[in-house]
N, C-alpha and C positions, 0 to 999 in steps of 0.2 A: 414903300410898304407893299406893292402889286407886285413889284420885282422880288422881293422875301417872300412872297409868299407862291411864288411861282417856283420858286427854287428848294422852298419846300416839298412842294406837289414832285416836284420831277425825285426830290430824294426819297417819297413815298413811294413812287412809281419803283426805284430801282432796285428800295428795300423789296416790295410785293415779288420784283420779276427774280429776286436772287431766293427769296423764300420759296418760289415758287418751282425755281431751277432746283432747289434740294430736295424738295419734296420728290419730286420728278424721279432725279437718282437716286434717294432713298428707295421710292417704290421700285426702280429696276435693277436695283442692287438685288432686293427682298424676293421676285419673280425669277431672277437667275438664281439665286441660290435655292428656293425652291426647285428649279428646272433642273437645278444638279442632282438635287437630291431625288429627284423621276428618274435618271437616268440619263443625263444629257450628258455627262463628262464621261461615258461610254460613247456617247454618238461621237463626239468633238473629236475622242482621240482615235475613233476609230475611221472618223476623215480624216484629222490628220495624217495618221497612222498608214493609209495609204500611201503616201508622198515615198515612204521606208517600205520599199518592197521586200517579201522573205525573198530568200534566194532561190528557192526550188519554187517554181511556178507551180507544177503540176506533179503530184507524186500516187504513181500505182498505188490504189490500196486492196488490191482484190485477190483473190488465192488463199485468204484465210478464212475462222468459222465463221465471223461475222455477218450480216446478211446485209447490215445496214450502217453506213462507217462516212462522219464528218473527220477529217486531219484539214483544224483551224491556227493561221498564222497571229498568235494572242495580240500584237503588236497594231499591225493593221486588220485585223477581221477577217482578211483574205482565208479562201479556202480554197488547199491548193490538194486534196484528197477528196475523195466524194464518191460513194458505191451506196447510193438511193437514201442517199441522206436524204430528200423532203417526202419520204417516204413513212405513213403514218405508223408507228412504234406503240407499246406500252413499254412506259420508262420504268416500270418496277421503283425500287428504291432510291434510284437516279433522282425520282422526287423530291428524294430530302434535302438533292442541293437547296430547291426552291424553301420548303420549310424552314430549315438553317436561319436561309440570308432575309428572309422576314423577321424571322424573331430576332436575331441578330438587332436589326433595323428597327425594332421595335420599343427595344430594352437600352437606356442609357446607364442603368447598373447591372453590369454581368454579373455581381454577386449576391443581385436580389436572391431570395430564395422560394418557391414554389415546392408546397405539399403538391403530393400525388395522390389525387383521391381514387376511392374504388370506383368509383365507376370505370376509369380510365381501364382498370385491368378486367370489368365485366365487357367493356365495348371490343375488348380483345382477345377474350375467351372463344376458342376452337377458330377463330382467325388463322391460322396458323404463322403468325407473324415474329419475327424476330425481334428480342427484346435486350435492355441493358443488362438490367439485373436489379434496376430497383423497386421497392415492396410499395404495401398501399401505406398512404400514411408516411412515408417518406417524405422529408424535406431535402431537396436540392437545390445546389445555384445555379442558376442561368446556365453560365456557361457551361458548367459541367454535363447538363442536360444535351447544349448544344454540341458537345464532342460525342455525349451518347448519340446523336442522332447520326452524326456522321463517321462516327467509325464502328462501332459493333450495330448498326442501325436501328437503333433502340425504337421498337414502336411506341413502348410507354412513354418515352420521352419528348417526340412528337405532340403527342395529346396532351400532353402535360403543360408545354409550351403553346400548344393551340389555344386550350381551355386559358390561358392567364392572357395571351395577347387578345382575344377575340371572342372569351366569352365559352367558346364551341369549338367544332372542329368543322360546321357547316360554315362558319361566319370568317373561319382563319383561311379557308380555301376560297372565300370570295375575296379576299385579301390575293393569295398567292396568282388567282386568275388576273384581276385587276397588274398584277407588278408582270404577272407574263407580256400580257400586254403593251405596257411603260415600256419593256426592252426590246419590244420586235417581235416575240414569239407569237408569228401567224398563227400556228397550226397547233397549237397546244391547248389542253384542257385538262383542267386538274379537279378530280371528283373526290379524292381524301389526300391527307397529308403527310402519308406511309407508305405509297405505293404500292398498295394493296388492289389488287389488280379488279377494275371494273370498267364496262366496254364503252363507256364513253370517259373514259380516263387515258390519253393518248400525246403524243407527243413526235418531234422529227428527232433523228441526231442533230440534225442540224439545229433546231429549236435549245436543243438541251448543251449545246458547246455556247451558242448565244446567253444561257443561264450560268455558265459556269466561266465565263468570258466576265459577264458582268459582274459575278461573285467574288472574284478574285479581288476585284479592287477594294474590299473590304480587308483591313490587314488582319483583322481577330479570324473571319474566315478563310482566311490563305494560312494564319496557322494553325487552326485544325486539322485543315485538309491535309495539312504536309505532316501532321503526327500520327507517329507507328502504334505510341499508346498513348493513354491519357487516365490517370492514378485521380481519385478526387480525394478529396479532406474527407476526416471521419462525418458521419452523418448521426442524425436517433437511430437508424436503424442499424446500417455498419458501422460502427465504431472504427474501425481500421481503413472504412473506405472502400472503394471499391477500383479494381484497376480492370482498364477493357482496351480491347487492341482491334485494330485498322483490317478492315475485312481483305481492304486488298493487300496489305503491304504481307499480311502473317501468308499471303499465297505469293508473295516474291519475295524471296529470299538475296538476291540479288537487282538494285534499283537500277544499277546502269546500265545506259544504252550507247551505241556510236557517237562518239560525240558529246555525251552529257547522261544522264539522268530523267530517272521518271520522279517528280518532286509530290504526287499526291491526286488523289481522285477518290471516286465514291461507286461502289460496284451495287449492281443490282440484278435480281432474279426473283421469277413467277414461273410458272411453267407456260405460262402464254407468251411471254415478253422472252423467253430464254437469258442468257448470261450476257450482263452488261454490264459495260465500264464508261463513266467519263473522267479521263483523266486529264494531266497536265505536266509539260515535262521539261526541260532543257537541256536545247542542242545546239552547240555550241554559243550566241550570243545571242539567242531568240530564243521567245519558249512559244511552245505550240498547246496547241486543245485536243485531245484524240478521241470520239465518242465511238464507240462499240454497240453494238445491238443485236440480238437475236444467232444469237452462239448457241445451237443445239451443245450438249451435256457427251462429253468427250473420254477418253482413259484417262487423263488427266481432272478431270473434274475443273480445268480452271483454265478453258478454252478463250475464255477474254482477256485474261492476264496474259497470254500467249500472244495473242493477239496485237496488244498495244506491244510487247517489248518486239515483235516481228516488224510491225509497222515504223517503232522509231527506230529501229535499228537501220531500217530502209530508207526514213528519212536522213537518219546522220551520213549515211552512205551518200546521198544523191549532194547532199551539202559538201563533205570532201572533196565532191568531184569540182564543184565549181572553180 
């Protein structure tokens, strides 16, 4: 009977320690997928990622408008260009990467839909800010919002998406500070969600190839970024819909570079910030990150787009040579 019932005790014991084993990895299963979703499967790969050197270590970027210029290796993180990249910038519209990839992350129905109230279009009255084209009172869906943001740089569409994720536009930028954070960005500070220029609203290139690094691994935000236009479904207001085109691509007429291709980026201007690009491109079996900044206003009017196809031209070059 002592010996049954010790042989009991010990199957209690083994059942408690196997319960106790799953709870275990249950909770670290639960804490790594949370740490993914911070921003950790940016960090992981981008240790790994070192192991896969790009093959140009170190590439000239200097002799163009730019003032301030990160060329990042997307694969390992490596930055193998640099002309005062932790040099503090106003990122202009460059912001809306960051606004994007929140609401993005925010919304598990892209085709929820969101009215536009008026106020959004009183908070941006004499603003002088760039807009989609949609009216007050307008219903749209998520995503369509989100292609306004990032290619005709829709300010109404920003706020639109602030107000449903966060209530505000004060409450969605302690959001975007917060995710700055999660991925490294030391030196940034984000005071609206349009890049609308205000002096404690600043950023590095360096900061802003890190947001566009981490953005990419979103595949809904890798394909806006790479579309030239983007046509939405009719609406109450538009019936036919409305179609809007890619600030950068309508100033390159021409995407290739040595090598490869410019595949997509998001341009930005203030007169304080001057002409800025961060884009992303591939050359030959790597793609890189190329951020721009502080491009005084040229005969060409589109001294950053200059820029980046000068710069990857010069990277495809230095890759042939190897």
């Amino acid at each position: 009977m002592e010996r049954k019932r010790r042989i009991r005790r010990k199957k209690q014991r083994r059942r408690g320690l196997i319960s106790a084993l799953v709870e275990v990895l249950i909770l670290a299963v639960l804490a790594f997928a949370f740490c993914w979703n911070r921003g950790l499967e940016t960090k992981i790969s981008g240790f790994f990622g070192r192991f896969d050197r790009p093959p140009v270590k170190e590439l000239d970027v200097t002799g163009v408008n730019s003032s301030n210029i990160v060329l990042m290796d997307v694969k390992s993180g490596i930055v193998i260009g640099d002309l005062n990249g932790k040099e503090q910038i106003y990122p202009a519209s460059m912001t809306k990467i960051m606004t994007a990839i929140v609401a993005l992350e925010a919304f598990s129905d892209l085709d929820h839909e969101i009215t536009l109230s008026e106020n959004i279009f009183y908070a941006l009255d004499g603003q002088d800010a760039t807009q989609a084209g949609f009216q007050p009172g307008e219903s749209v869906r998520v995503r369509d919002l989100v292609y306004g943001v990032m290619l005709p740089s829709g300010a109404e569409c920003c706020l639109a998406l602030a107000d449903e994720v966060s209530g505000s536009e004060e409450a969605f930028v302690e959001k975007m500070n917060k995710k700055a954070k999660s991925i490294g960005m030391k030196d940034t500070h984000f005071m609206d969600c349009t890049g609308l220029h205000d002096p404690e609203h600043y950023s590095t290139a360096y900061d802003i190839a890190l947001l566009l690094k981490y953005a990419l691994h979103n595949d809904t935000f890798r394909e806006v970024a790479e579309s030239h236009f983007h046509s939405t479904p009719a609406t109450n207001v538009h019936p036919d819909g409305i179609t809007y085109y890619s600030t950068m691509f309508k100033n390159m007429s021409d995407t290739s570079v040595t090598g490869g291709e410019i595949l997509g980026g998001k341009t930005g201007y203030t007169s304080e910030a001057g002409h800025c690009l961060a884009s992303f491109a591939q050359i030959y079996d790597r793609e890189y990150i190329l951020v721009t900044a502080g491009a005084a206003e040229d005969a060409t009017g589109v001294p950053h787009i200059l820029d980046a196809k000068t710069i990857y031209n010069r990277l495809g070059e230095a890759v042939a040579q190897k």
